[in-house]
N, C-alpha and C positions, 0 to 999 in steps of 0.2 A: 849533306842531306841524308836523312836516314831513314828509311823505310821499315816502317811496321807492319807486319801485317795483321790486317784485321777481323781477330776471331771474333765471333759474336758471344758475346756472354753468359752464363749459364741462364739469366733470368730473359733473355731475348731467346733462345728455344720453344720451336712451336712443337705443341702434340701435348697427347694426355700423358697423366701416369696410371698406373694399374691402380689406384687408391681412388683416383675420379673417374675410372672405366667403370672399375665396381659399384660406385656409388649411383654413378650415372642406371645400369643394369636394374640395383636395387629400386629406386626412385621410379622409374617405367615399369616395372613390376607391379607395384604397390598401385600403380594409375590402372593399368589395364586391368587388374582384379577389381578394383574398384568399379570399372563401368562395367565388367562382365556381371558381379551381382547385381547393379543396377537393372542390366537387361534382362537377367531371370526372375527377377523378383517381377518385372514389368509384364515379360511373356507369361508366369504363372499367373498372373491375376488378373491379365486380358479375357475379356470372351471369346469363346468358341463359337467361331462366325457360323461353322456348321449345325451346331446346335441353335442357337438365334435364328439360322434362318430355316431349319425345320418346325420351331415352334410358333416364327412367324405364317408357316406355311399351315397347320393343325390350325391357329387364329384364325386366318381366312378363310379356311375352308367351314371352319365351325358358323364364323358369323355370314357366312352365303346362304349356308343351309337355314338357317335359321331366318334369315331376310329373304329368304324365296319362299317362306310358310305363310299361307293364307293368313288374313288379319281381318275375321269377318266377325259382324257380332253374333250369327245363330253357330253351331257346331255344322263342320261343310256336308255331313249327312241330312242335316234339315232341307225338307223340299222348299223353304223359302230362304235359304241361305243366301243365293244369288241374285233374291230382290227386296233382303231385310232393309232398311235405312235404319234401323235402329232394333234394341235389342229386342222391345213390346211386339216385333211383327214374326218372332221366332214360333213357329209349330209348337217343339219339343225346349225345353228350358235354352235359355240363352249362352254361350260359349261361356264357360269361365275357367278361371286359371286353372293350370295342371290336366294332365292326360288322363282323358278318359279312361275306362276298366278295358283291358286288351290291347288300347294304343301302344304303337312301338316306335321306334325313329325311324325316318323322319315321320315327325308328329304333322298331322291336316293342318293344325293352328298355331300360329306362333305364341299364345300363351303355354299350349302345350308344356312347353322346354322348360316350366320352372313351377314348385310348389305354389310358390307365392311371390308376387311383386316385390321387387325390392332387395329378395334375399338370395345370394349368392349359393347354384346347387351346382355340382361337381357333377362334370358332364363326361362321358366316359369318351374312347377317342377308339372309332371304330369305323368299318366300313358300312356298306351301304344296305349291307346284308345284318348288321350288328356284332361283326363276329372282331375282336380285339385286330388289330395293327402289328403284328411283330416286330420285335423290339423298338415300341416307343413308350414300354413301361415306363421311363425315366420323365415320363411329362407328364401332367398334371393338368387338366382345365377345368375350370368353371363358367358359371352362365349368368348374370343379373339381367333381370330386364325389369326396365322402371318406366311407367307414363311419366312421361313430361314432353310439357310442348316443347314446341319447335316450330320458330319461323311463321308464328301466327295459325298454327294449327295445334288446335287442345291438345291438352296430355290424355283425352277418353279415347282420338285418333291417332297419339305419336305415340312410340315407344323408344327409349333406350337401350339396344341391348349392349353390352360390355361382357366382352369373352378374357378370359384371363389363362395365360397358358404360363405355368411353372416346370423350369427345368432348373436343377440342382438350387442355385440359393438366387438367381435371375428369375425375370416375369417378362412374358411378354403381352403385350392389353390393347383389344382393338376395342373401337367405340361404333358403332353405328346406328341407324333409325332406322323403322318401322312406320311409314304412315300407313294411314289408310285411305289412302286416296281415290279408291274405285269400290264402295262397298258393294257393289253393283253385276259388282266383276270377281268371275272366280277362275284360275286358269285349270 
């Protein structure tokens, strides 16, 4: 009997060579570059939650001010302002669009806030005193306010107004109403 011993063969040898360590090296290279521009291309062209929600925040505050503005038909200096039902029972000419001579923000009426119906005016973003915001030069608003009913109440008693806030090449656009559900009532 004779005993061989038994070496294992060159191609039964476990482990890499330097030719598939490099290859392996270069191959996961090329991968993780690949996602890493993935993920900057993704992060550059994300929104800036901080900015969205400061201009969500400028939105709100615009379209509050403006839905807490009287919606009467005489101008609210008229002595029958608070018991007009309609515009024929006005003193002094009946409210109509756009701010009086002197009017400043906030305006008495909520037509105030805009030349004319329909058409979108660029509303400055200030405080309460009208004096600019520091550093929110970078936002932009405007103001549309449109009759239209709503909910079985005319468009002579509904308003649309639509605030639109612009930072860099985003919008932010809030929608809300105006009725006139208390002509009666002035606060």
């Amino acid at each position: 009997m004779s005993i061989n011993r038994c070496t294992p063969s060159r191609t039964a040898r476990s482990g890499f060579t330097l030719v598939e360590l490099v290859m392996f090296i270069v191959i996961v290279s090329i991968a993780v570059i690949g996602v890493l521009m993935v993920m900057n291309i993704t992060t550059k062209s994300s929104a800036d939650p901080q900015l969205r929600k400061q201009a969500l925040s400028i939105a709100e505050a615009l379209l509050e001010e403006v839905s807490l503005a009287r919606f009467t038909f005489c101008d609210p200096a008229d002595p029958n302002a608070e018991t007009a039902d309609n515009a024929a029972e006005c003193t002094t000419a009946p409210e109509g669009v756009g701010p009086e001579a002197g009017n400043t923000r906030p305006f008495d009426n909520v037509n105030d806030y805009v030349a004319s119906y329909g058409t979108a005016q660029t509303i400055a973003i200030s405080d309460v005193n009208g004096a600019a915001i520091p550093n929110l030069n970078a936002y932009a608003s405007t103001i549309t306010i449109t009759p239209q009913a709503y909910n079985g109440i005319p468009a002579t008693d509904s308003l649309l107004i639509t605030i639109n806030v612009n930072y860099g090449a985003d919008t932010v656009r809030l929608d809300g109403y105006r009725t006139r559900y208390a002509p009666n009532l002035m606060p």
